[in-house]
N, CA, C and O of each residue as an XYZ file, in Angstrom:
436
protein
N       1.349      8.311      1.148
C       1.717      9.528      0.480
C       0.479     10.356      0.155
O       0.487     11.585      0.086
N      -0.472      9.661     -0.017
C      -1.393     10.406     -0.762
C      -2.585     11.250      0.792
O      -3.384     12.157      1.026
N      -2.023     10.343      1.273
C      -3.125     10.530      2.800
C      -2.260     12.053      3.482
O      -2.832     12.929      4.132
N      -0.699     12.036      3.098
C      -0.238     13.032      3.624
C       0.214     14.007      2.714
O       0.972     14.929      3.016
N      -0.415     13.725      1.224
C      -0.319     14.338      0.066
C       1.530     14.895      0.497
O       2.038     15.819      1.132
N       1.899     13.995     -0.092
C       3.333     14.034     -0.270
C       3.656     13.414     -1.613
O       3.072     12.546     -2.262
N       5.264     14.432     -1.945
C       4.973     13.429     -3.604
C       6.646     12.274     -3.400
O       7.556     12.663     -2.669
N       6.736     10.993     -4.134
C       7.735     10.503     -3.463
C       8.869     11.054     -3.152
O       9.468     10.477     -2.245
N       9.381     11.994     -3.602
C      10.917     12.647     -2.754
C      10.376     13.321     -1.710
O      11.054     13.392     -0.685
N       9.281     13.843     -1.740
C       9.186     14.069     -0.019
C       9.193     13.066      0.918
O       9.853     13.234      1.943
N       8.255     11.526      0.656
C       8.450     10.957      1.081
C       9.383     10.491      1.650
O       9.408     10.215      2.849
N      10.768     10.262      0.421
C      11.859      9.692      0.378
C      12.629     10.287      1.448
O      13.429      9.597      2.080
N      12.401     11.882      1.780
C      13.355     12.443      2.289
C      12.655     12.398      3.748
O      13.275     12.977      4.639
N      11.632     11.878      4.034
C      10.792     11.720      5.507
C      11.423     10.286      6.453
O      11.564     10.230      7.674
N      11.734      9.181      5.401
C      11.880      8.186      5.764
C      13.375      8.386      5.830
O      13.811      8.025      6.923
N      14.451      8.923      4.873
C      15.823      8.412      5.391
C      15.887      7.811      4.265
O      16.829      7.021      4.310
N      15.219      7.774      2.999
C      15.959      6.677      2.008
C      15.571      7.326      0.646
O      14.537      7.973      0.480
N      16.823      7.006     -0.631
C      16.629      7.743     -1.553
C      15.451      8.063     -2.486
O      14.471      7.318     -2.506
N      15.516      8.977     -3.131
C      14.221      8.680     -4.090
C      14.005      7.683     -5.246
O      12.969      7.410     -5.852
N      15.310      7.194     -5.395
C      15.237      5.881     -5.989
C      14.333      4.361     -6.004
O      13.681      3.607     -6.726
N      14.940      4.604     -4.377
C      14.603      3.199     -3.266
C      12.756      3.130     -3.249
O      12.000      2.159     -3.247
N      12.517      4.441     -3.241
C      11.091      4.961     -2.952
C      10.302      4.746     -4.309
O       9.145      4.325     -4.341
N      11.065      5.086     -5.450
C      10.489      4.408     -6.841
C      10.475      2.867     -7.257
O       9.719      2.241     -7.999
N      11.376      2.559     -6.649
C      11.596      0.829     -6.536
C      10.535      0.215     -6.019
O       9.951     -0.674     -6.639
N      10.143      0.649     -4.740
C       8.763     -0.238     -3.589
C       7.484      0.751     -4.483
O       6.459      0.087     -4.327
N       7.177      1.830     -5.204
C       6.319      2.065     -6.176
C       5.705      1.070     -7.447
O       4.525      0.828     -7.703
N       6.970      0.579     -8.157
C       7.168      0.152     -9.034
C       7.057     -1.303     -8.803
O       7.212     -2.177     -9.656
N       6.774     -1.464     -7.564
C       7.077     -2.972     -7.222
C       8.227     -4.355     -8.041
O       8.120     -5.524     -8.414
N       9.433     -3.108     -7.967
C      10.608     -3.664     -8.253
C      11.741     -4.039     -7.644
O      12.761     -4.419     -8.220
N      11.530     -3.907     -6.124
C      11.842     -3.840     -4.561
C      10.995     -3.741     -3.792
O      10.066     -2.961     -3.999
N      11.067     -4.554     -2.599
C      10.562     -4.533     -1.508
C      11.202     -3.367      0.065
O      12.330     -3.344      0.556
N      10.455     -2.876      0.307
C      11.247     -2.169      1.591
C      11.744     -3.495      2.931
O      11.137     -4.507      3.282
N      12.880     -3.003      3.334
C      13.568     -3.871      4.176
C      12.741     -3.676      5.243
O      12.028     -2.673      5.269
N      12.712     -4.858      6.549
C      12.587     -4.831      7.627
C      12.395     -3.319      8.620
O      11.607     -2.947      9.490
N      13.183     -2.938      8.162
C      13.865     -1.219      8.953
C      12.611     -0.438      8.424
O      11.621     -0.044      9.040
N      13.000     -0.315      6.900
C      12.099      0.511      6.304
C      11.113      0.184      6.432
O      10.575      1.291      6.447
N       9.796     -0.960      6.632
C       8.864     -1.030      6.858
C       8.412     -0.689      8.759
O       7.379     -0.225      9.242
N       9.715     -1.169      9.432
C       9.318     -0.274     11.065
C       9.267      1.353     10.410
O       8.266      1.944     10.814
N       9.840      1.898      9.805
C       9.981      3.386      9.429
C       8.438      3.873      8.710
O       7.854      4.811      9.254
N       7.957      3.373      7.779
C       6.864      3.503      7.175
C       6.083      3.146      8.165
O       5.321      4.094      8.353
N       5.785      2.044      9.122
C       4.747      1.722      9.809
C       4.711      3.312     11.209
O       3.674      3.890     11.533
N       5.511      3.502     11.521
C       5.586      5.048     12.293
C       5.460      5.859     11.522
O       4.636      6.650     11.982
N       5.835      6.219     10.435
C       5.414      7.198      9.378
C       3.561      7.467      9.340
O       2.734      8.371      9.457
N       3.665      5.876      9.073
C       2.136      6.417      8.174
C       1.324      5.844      9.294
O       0.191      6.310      9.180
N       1.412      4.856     10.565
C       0.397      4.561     12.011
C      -0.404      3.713     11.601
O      -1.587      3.686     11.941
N       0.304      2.666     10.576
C      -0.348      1.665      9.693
C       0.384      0.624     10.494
O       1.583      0.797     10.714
N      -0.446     -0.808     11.105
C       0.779     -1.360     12.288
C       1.756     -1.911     11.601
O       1.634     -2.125     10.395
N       2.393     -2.085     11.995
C       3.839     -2.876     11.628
C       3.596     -4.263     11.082
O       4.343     -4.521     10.138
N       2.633     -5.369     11.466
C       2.369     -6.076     10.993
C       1.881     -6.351      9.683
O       2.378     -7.209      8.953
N       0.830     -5.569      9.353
C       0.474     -5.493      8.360
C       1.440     -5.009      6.750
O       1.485     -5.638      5.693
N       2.167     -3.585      7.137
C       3.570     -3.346      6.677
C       4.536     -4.538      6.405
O       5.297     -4.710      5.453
N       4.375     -5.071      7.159
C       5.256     -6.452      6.621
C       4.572     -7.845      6.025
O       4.947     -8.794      5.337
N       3.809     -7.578      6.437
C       2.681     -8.604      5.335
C       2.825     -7.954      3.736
O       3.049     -8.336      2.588
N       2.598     -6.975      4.339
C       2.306     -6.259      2.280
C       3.326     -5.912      1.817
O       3.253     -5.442      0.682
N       4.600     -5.982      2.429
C       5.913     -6.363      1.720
C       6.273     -8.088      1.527
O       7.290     -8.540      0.999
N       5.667     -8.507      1.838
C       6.088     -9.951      1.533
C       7.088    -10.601      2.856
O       7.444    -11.771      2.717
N       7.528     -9.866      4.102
C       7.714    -10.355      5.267
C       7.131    -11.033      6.321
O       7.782    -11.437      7.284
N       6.004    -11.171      6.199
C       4.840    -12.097      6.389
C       4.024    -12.396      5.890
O       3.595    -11.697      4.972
N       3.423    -13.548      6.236
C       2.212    -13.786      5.231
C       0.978    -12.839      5.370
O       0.492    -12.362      6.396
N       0.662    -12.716      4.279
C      -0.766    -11.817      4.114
C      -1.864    -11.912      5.397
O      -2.514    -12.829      5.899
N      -1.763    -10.930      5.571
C      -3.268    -10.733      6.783
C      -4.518    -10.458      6.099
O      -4.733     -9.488      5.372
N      -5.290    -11.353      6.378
C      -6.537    -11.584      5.692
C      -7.516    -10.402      6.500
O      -7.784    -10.370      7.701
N      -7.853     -9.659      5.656
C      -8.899     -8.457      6.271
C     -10.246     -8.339      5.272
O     -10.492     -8.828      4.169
N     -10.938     -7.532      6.098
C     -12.132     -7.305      5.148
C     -12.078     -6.166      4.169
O     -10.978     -5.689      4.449
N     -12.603     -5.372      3.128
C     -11.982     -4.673      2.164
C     -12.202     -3.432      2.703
O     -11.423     -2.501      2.499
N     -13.228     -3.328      3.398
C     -13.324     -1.929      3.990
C     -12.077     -1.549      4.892
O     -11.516     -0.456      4.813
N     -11.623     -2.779      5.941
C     -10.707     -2.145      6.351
C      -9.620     -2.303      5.969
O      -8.753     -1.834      6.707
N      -9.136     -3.021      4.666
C      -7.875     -3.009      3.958
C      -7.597     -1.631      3.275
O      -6.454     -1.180      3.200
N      -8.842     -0.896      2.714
C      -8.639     -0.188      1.750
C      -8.672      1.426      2.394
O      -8.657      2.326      1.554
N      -8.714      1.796      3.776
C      -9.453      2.702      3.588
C      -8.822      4.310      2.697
O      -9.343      5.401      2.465
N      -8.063      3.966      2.535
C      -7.444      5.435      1.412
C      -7.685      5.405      0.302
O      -7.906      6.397     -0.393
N      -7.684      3.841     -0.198
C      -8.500      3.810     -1.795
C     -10.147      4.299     -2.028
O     -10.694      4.910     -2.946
N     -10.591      3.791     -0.894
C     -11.965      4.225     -0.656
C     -12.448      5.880     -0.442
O     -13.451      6.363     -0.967
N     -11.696      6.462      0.261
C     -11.452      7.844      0.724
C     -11.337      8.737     -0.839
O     -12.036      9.686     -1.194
N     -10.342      8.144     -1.505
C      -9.910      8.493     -2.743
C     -10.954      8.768     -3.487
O     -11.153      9.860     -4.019
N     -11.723      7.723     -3.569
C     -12.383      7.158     -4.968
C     -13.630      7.886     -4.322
O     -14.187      8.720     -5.036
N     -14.090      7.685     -3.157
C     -15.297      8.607     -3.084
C     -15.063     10.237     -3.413
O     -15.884     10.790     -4.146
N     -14.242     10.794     -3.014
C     -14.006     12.474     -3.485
C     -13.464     12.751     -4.911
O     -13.519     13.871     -5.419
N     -12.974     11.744     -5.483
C     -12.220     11.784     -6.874
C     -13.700     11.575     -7.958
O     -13.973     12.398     -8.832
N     -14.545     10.309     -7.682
C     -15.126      9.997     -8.761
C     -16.189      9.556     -7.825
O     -16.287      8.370     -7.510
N     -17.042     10.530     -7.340
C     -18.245     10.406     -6.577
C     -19.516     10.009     -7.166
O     -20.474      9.391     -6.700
N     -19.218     10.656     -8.612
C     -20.389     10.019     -9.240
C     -20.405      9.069    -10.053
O     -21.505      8.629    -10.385
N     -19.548      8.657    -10.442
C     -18.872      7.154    -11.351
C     -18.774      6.088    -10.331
O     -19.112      4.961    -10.693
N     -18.390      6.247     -9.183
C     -17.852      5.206     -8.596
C     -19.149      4.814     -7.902
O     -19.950      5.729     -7.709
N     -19.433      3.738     -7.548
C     -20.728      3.827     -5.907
C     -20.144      2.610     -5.034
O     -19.091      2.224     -5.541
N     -20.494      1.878     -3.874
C     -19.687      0.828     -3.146
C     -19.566      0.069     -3.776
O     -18.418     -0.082     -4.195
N     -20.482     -0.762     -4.191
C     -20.343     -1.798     -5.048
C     -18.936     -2.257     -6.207
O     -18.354     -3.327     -6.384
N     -18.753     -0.723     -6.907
C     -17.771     -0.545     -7.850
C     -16.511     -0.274     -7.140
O     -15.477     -0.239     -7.807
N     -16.474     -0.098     -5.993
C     -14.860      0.227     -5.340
C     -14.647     -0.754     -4.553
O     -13.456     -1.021     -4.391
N     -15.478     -1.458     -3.942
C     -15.731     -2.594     -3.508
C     -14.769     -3.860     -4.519
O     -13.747     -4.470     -4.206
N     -15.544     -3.912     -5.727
C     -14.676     -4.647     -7.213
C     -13.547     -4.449     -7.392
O     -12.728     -5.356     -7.541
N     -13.210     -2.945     -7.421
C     -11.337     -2.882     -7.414
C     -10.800     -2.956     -6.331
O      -9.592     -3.194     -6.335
N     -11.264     -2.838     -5.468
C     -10.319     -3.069     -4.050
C      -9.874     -4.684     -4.367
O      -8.725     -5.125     -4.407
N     -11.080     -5.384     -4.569
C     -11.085     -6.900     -4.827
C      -9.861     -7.209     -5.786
O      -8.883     -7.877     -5.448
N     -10.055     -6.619     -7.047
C      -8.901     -6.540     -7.699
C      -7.363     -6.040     -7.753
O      -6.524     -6.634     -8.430
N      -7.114     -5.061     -7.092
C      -6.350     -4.957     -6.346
C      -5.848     -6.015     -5.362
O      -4.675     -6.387     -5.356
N      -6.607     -6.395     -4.687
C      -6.148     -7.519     -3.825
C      -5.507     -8.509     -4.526
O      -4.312     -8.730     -4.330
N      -6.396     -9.365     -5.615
C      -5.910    -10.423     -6.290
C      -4.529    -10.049     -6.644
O      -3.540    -10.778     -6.567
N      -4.578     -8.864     -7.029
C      -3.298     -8.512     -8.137
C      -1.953     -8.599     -7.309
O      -0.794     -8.768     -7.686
N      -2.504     -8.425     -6.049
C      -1.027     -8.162     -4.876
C      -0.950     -9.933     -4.415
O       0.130    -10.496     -4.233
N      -1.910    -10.434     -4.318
C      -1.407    -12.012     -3.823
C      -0.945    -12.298     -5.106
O       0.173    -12.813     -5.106
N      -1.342    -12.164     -5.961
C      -0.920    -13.322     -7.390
C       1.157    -12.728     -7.532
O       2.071    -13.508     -7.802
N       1.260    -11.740     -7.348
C       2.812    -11.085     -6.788
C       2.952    -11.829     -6.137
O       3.694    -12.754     -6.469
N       2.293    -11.833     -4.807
C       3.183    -12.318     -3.718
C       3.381    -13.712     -3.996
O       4.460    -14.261     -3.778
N       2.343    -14.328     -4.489
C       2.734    -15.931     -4.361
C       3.990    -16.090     -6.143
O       4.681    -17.080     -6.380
N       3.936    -15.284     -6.725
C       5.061    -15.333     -7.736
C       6.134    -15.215     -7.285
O       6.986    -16.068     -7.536
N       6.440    -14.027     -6.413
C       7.434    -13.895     -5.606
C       8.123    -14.988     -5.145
O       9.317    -15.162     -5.387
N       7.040    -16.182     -4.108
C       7.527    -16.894     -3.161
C       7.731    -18.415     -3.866
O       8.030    -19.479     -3.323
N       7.476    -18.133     -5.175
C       7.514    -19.887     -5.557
C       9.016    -19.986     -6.079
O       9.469    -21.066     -6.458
C-alpha cells in the first residue's frame, strides 16, 4: 500500500475484497486466504511464495534483512533520514521480524 501509496479501501477495492477483510490482515486478526495472497502477490510482484510464508501458508522463508525489508527501509530512509542510520533500521527490521515469527509460531502451536 504504501509503495503504491494507496490507503486500505483503495486497496480493498484493487483486490476484490472488502474493506473490512483488508483491516482484518492489517490488524493481524485474519490471515488472507490462498486466493487472496495469489491476488496480492500480482498486485504488489512480491512472489507468491513468500506471500504465503508471511501469511502463515508456509513456513517462513529465511532471508537477509535487506532483502526482506525493502519498503521499510525505503520508508525510514526518506521519513527519518536523520534519526534513523543502517544500523538503527537494520534493529527494527530485526524486530519486526521476531515479532512476526513469535505470531507465527503462536499461531501454529
Amino acid at each position: 500500500m504504501r509503495r503504491r501509496r494507496r490507503l486500505p479501501s483503495q486497496l480493498a477495492n484493487d483486490l476484490g475484497v472488502s474493506h473490512a477483510t483488508i483491516s482484518r490482515w492489517l490488524a493481524r486478526m485474519d490471515i488472507p486466504s490462498t486466493r487472496s495472497c495469489r491476488k496480492l502477490a500480482e498486485y504488489s510482484g512480491v512472489p507468491l511464495e513468500k506471500i504465503l510464508s508471511l501469511a502463515g501458508h508456509l513456513p517462513l522463508v529465511a532471508e537477509t534483512g535487506h532483502a526482506e525489508w525493502p519498503e521499510f527501509r525505503e520508508y525510514a530512509r526518506q521519513k527519518y533520514p536523520a534519526e534513523l542510520d543502517e544500523d538503527l533500521i537494520t534493529m527494527i527490521e530485526d524486530l519486526i521480524e521476531r515479532r512476526r515469527r513469535k505470531r507465527y509460531e503462536a499461531g501454529n502451536s
